[in-house]
C-alpha positions in Angstrom: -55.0 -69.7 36.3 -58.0 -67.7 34.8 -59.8 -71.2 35.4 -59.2 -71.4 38.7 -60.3 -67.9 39.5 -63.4 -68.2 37.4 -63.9 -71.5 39.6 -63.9 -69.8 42.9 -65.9 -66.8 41.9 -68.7 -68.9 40.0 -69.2 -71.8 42.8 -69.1 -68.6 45.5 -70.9 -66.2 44.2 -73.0 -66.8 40.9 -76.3 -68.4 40.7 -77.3 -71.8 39.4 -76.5 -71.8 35.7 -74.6 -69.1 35.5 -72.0 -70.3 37.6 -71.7 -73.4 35.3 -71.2 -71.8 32.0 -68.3 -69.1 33.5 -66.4 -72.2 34.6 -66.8 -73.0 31.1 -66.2 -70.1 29.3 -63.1 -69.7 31.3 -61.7 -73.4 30.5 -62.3 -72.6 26.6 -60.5 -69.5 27.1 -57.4 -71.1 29.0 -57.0 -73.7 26.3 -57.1 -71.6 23.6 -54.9 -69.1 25.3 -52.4 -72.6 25.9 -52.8 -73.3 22.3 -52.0 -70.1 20.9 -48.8 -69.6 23.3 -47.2 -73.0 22.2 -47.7 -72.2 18.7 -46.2 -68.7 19.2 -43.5 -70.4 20.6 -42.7 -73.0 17.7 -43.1 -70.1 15.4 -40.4 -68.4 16.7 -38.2 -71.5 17.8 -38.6 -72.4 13.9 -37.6 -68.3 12.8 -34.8 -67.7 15.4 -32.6 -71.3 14.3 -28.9 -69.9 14.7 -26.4 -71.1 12.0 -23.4 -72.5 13.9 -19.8 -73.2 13.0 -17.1 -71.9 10.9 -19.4 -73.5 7.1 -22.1 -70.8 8.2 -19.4 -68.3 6.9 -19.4 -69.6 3.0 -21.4 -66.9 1.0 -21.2 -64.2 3.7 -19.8 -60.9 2.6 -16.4 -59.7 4.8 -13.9 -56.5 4.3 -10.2 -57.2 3.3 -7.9 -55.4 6.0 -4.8 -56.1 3.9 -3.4 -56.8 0.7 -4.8 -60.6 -0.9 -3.3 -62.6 -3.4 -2.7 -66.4 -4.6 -0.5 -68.3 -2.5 0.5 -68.9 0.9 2.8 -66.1 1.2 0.2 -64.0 0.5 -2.4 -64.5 2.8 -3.8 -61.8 4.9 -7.0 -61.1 6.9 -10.7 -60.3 6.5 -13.5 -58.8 8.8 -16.3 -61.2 8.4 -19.8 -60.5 10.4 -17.6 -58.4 12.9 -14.7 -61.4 13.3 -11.3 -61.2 12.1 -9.9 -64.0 9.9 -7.0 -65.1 8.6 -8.0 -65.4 4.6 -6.4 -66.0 1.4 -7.9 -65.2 -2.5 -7.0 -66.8 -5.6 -6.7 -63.5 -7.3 -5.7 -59.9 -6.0 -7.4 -57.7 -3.9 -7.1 -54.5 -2.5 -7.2 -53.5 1.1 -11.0 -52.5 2.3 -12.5 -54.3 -0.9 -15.5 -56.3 -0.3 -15.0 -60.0 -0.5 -17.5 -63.0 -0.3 -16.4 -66.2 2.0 -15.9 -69.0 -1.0 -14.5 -71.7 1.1 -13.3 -72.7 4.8 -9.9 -74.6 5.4 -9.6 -75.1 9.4 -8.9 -71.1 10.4 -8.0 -70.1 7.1 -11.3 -68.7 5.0 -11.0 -68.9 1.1 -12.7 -65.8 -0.2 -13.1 -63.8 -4.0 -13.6 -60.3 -4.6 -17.3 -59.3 -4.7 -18.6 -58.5 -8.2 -20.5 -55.5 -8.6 -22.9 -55.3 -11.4 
């Protein structure tokens, strides 16, 4: 666009050589301007990939909301980055402890109690 503008205003108004190197000046600042958006824009495509589906949730931290414990009988459910889950651990834990997402089994997350120190 700046090219264009810089094209009517040189070839209408400016003198001999002066009209020549605004047209110029103006086509190096367009493509550089080009350049410098479309590497912006990889840049971010590149920082912004979104991890998708249910094995983006192994290693994320969650909440118990009930009681946990080995076995299917005791299975409960977790708050994992704001989603409920249906969950089960391999050892006990306590309603509201933290717990990190181990393993995923269709619906069903796998998860351990988070080990602090």
């Amino acid at each position: 666009m700046l090219t264009l503008v810089a094209l009517v205003i040189a070839l209408l108004f400016l003198p001999s050589p002066w009209n020549v190197i605004v047209v110029v000046v103006a086509a190096i600042i367009d493509v550089v301007e080009t350049a410098v958006f479309v590497w912006w824009s990889r840049r971010r495509r590149r920082l912004t990939q979104a991890a998708v589906g249910v094995q983006s949730l192994v290693g994320r931290t969650g909440v118990a909301l009930g009681r946990l414990g080995p076995g299917a009988a005791a299975t409960g459910q977790v708050r994992v980055r704001g989603e409920i889950w249906r969950a089960r651990a391999s050892e006990p834990v306590d309603p509201g402890a933290s717990v990190t997402v181990s393993a995923v089994h269709g619906l069903t997350l796998d998860v351990v109690p988070e080990r602090h120190g």
